[in-house]
KEPAMAR-971096 format. One record per residue (C-alpha): residue number from 0; residue in one letter; x, z, y. Coordinates in nm, 3 decimals. Last residue first. Layout:
! KEPAMAR-971096
<gudo><num>NUM</num><residuo>A</residuo><x>X</x><z>Z</z><y>Y</y></gudo>
...
! end
This chain:
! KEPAMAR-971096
<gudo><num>89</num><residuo>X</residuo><x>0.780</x><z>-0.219</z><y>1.285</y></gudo>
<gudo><num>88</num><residuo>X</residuo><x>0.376</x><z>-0.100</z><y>1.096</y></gudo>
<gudo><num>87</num><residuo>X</residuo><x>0.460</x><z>0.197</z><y>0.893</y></gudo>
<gudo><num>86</num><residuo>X</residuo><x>0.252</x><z>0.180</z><y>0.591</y></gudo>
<gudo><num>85</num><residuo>X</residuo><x>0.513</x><z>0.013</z><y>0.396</y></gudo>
<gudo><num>84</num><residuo>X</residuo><x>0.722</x><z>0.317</z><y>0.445</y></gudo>
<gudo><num>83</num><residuo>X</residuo><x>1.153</x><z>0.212</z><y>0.564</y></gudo>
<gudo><num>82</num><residuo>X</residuo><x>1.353</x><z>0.195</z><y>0.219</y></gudo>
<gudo><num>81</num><residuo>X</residuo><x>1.653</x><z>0.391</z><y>0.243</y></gudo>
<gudo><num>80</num><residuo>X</residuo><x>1.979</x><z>0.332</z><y>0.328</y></gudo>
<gudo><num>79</num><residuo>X</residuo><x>2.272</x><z>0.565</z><y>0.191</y></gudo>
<gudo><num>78</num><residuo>X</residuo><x>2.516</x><z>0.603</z><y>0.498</y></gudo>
<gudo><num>77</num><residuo>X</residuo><x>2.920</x><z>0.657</z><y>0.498</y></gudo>
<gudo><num>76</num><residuo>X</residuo><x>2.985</x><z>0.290</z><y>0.463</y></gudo>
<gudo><num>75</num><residuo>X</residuo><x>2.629</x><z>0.168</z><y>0.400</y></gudo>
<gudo><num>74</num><residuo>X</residuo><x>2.498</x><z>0.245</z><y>0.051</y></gudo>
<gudo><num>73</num><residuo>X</residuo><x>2.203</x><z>0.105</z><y>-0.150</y></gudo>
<gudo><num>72</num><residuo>X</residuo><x>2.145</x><z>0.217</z><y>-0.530</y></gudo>
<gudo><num>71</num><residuo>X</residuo><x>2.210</x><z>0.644</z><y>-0.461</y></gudo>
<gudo><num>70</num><residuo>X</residuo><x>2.294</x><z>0.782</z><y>-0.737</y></gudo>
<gudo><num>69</num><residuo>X</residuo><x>2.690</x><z>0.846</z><y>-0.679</y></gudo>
<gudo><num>68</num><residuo>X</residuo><x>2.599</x><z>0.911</z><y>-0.349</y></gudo>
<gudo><num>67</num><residuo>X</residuo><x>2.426</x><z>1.166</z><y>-0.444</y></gudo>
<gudo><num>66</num><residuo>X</residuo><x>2.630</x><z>1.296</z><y>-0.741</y></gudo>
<gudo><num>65</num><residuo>X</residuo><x>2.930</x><z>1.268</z><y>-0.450</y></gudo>
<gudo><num>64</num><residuo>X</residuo><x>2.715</x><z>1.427</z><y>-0.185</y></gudo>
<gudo><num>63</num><residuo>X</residuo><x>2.638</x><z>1.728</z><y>-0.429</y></gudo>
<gudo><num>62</num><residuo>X</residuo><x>2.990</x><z>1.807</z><y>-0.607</y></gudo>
<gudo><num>61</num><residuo>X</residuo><x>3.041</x><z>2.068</z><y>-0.350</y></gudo>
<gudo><num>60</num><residuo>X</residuo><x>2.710</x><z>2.208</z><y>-0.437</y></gudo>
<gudo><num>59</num><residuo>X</residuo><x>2.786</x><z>2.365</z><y>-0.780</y></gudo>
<gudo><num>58</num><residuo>X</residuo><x>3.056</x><z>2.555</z><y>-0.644</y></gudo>
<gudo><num>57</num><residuo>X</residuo><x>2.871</x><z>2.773</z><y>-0.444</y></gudo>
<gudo><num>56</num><residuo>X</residuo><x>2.674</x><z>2.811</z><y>-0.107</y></gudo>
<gudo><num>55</num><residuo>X</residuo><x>2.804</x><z>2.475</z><y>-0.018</y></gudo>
<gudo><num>54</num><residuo>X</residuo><x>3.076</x><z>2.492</z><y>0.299</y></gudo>
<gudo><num>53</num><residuo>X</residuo><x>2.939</x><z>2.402</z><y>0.657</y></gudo>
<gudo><num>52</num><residuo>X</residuo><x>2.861</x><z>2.044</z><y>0.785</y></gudo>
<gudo><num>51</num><residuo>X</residuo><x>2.660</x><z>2.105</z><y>1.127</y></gudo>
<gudo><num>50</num><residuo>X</residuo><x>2.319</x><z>1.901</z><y>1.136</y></gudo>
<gudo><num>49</num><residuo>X</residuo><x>2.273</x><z>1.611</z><y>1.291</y></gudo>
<gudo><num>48</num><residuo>X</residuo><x>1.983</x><z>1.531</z><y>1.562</y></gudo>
<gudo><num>47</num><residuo>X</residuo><x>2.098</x><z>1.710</z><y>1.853</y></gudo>
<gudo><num>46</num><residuo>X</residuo><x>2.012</x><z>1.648</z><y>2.211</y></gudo>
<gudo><num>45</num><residuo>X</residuo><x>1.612</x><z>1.527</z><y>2.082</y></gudo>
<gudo><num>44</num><residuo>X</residuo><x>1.438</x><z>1.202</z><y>2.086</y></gudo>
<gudo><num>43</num><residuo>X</residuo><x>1.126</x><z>1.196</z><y>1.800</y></gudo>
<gudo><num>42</num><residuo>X</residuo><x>1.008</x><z>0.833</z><y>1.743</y></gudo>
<gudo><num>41</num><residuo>X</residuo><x>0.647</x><z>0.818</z><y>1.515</y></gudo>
<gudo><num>40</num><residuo>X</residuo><x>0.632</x><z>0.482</z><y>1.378</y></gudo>
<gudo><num>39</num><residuo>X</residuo><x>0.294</x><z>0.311</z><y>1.428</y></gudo>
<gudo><num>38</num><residuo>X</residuo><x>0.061</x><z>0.393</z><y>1.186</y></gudo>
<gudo><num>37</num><residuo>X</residuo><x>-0.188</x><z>0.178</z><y>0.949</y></gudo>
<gudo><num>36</num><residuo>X</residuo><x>-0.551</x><z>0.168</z><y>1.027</y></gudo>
<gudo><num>35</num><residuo>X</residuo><x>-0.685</x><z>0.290</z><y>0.744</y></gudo>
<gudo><num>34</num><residuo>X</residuo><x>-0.903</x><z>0.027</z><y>0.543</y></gudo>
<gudo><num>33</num><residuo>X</residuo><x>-0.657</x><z>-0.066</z><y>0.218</y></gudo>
<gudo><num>32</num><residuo>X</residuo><x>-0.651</x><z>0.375</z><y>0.178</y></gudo>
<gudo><num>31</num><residuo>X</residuo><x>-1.016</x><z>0.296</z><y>0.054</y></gudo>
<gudo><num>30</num><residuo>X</residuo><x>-0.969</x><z>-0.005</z><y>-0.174</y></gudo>
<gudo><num>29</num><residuo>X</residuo><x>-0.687</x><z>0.212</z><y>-0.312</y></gudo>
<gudo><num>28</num><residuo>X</residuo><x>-0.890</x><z>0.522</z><y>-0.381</y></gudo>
<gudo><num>27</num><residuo>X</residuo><x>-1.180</x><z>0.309</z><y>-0.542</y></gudo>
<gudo><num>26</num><residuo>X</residuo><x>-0.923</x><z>0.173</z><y>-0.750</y></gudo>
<gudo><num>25</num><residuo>X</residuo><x>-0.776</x><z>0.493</z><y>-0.884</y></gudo>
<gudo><num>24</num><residuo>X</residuo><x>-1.142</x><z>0.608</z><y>-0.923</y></gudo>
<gudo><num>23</num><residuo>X</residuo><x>-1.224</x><z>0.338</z><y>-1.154</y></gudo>
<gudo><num>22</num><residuo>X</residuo><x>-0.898</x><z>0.355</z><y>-1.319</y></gudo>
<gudo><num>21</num><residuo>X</residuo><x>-0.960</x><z>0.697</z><y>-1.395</y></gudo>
<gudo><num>20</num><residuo>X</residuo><x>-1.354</x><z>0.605</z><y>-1.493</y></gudo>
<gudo><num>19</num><residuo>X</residuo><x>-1.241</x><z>0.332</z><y>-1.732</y></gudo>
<gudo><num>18</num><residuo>X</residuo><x>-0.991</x><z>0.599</z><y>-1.892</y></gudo>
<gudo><num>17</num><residuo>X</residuo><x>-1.252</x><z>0.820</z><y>-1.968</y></gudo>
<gudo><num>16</num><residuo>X</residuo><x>-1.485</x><z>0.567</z><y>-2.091</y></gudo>
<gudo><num>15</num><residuo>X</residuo><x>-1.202</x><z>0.459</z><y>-2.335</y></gudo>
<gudo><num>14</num><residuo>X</residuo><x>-1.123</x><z>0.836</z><y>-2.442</y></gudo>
<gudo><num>13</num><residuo>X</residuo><x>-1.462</x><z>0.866</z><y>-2.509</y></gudo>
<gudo><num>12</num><residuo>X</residuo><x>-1.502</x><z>0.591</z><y>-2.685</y></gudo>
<gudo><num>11</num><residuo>X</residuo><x>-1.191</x><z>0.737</z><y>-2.928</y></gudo>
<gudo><num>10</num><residuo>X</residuo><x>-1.365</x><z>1.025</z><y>-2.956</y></gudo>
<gudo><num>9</num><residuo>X</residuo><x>-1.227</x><z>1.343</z><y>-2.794</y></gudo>
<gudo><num>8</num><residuo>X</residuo><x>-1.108</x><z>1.674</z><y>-2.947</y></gudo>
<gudo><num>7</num><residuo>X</residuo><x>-1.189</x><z>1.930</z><y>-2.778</y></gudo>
<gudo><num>6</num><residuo>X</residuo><x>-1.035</x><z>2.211</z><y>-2.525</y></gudo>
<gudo><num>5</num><residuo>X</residuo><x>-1.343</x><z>2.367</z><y>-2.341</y></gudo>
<gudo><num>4</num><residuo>X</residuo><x>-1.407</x><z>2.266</z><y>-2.016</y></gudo>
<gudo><num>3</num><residuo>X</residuo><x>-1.723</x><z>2.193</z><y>-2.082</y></gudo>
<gudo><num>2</num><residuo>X</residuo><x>-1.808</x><z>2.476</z><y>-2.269</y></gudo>
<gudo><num>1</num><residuo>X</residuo><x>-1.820</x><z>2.675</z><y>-1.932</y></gudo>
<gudo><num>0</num><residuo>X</residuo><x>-2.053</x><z>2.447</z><y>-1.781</y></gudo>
! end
């Protein structure tokens, strides 16, 4: 078993079959997840739900909202908005 893992080189129709069974399993995988029941969005209600602002550690991090923002491809006024989960049924 040892040898098995091994570093080798591989054949070219090895590297096929190898790549069959990855997409194989990939698929398998997907067909799978498909079948669970999909989840209701969890709501947690608590007194405070924003954090305090406080200085950055160092100067690095007081550039950090504006590189995020910067980045960020959907913004609302003070807000980035993110894409909700698929899986989460509304």
């Amino acid at each position: 078993m040892a040898s098995e893992l091994m570093w080798r080189r591989v054949s070219e129709t090895e590297k096929k079959q190898i790549e069959e069974k990855a997409k194989r399993i990939m698929l398998d995988f997907g067909k799978i997840l498909e079948r669970l029941p999909r989840v209701k969005e969890a709501v947690v209600e608590r007194e405070s739900f924003m954090r305090e602002e406080s200085e950055g550690k160092n100067e690095s991090s007081s550039d950090f909202r504006k590189i995020i923002f910067d980045n960020a491809p959907n913004k609302e006024g003070d807000c980035i908005v993110a894409e909700k989960g698929k899986w989460v049924e509304k």
